[in-house]
C-alpha positions in Angstrom: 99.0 86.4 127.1 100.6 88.2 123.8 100.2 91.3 125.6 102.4 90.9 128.4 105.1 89.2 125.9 104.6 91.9 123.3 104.6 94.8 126.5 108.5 95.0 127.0 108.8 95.5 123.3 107.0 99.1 123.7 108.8 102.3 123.7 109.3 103.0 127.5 107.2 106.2 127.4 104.3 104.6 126.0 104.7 101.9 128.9 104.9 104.6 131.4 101.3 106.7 129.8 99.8 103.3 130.1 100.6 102.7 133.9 99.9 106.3 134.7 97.0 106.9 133.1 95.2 103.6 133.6 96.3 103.4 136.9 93.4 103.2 139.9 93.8 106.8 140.7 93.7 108.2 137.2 90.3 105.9 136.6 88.7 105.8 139.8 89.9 108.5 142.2 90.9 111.8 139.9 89.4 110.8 136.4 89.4 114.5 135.4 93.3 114.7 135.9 93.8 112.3 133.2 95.5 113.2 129.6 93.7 114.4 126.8 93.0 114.0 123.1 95.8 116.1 122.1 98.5 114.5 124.8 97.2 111.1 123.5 98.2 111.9 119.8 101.3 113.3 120.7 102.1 109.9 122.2 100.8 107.8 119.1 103.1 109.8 117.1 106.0 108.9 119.2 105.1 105.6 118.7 105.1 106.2 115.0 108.3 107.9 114.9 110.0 105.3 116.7 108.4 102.4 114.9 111.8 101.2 112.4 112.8 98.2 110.1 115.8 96.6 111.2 118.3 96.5 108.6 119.8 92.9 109.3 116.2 91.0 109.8 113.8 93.1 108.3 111.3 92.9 111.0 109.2 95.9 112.1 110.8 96.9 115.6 110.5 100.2 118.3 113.6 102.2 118.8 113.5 104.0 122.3 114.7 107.7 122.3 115.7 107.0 126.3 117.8 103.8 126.0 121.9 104.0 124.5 123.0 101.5 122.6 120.2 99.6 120.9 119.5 96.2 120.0 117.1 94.7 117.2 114.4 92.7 119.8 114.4 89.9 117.1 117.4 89.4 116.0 119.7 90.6 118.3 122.2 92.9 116.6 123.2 96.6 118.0 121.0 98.8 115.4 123.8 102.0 114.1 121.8 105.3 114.8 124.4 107.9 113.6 121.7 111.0 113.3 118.2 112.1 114.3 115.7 114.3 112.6 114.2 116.8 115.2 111.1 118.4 113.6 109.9 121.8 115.0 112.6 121.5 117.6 109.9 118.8 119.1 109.9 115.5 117.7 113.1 113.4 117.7 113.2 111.0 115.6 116.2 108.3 115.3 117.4 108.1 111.4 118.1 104.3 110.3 118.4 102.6 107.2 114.7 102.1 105.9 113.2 104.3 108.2 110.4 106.0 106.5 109.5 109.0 108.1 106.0 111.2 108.7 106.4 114.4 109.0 102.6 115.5 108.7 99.6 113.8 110.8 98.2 111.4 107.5 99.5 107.7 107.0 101.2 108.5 104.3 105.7 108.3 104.1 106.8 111.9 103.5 110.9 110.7 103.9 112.4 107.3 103.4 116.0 106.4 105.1 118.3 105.2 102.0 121.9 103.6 102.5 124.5 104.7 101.1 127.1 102.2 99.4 127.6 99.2 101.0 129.8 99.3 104.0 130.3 103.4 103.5 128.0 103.7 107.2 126.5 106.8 104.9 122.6 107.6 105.3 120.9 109.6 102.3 117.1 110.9 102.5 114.9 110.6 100.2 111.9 113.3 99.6 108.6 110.9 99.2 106.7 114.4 99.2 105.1 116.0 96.2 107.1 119.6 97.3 110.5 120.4 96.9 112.4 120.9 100.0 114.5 123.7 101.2 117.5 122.8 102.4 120.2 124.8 103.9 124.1 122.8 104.2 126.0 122.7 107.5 128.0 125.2 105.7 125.4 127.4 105.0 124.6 126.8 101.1 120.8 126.8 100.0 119.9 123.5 98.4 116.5 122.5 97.1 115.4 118.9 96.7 112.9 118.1 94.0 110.3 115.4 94.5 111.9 111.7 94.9 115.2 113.3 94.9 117.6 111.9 97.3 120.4 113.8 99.7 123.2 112.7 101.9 122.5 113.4 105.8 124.7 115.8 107.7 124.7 116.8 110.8 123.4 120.5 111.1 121.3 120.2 108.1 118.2 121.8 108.2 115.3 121.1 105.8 112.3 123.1 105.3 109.1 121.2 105.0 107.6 124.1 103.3 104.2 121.9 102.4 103.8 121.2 105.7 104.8 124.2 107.7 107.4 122.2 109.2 111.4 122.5 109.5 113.9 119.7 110.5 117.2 120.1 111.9 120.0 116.4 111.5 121.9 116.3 114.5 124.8 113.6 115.8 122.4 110.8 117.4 122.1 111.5 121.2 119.7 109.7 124.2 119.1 113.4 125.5 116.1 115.1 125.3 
């Protein structure tokens, strides 16, 4: 019974892999045309990325890249998504207040999502990694950001995940892929 209350809590797109892919044809009829491994893990990380702390209630909730305005499914209140990280010009992932962020495969935070002062709406990020980051401003300057230093987020900001192989572009939040 948890399952089917906790199911409409799920990202839409982990919803939809579930039907399609445990579906009778995909198990019984054309078992070879199912996903693989490497589609699967792509998924999880979705999941990952979209996996946030509310800021009003603290609970652990899903934000859905597909859905507009967004509400905490505990509390209630319309969650403020002003930016997203896009890493590798794949992976969108929705910037909120808490959010820590994983921009490698291990379990470990590489970003956290800091407020700025109170009632300012400003987001700053702060580098969990042991690298410094390469950063380049919306207007072009070359930044780098030491170990647990923290920066504001601006749209058109990139930031080069050297340690990773990995480079993230901010961008205005948007439901379109």
């Amino acid at each position: 019974v948890n399952v089917l209350k906790r199911w409409p809590l799920l990202p839409s797109f982990l919803r939809d892999a579930f039907k399609k892919e445990f579906s009778h044809e995909k198990l019984y009829v054309a078992p070879s045309k199912r996903i693989v491994e490497m589609q699967w893990q792509k998924i999880i990380t979705a999941v990952r990325d979209s996996l946030t702390v509310c800021p009003y209630c603290r609970e652990e909730i899903f934000v859905d890249e597909h859905i507009g305005q967004q509400a905490c499914q505990n509390c209630g209140r319309q969650l403020d998504i002003p930016c997203d990280l896009t890493v590798d010009g794949i992976r969108k992932i929705s910037l909120i207040s808490g959010k820590s962020l994983y921009i490698d495969r291990d379990d470990v935070a590489d970003v956290k999502v800091l407020p700025g002062p109170q009632g300012s709406g400003e987001l700053f990020l702060k580098n969990l990694t042991p690298s410094v980051w390469k950063v380049t401003t919306p207007s072009g300057k070359l930044k780098e950001l030491p170990p647990d230093g923290v920066m504001p987020v601006k749209s058109g900001m990139k930031i080069t995940f050297e340690a990773f192989g990995k480079t993230g572009v901010i961008s205005d939040h948007s439901t379109q892929d």
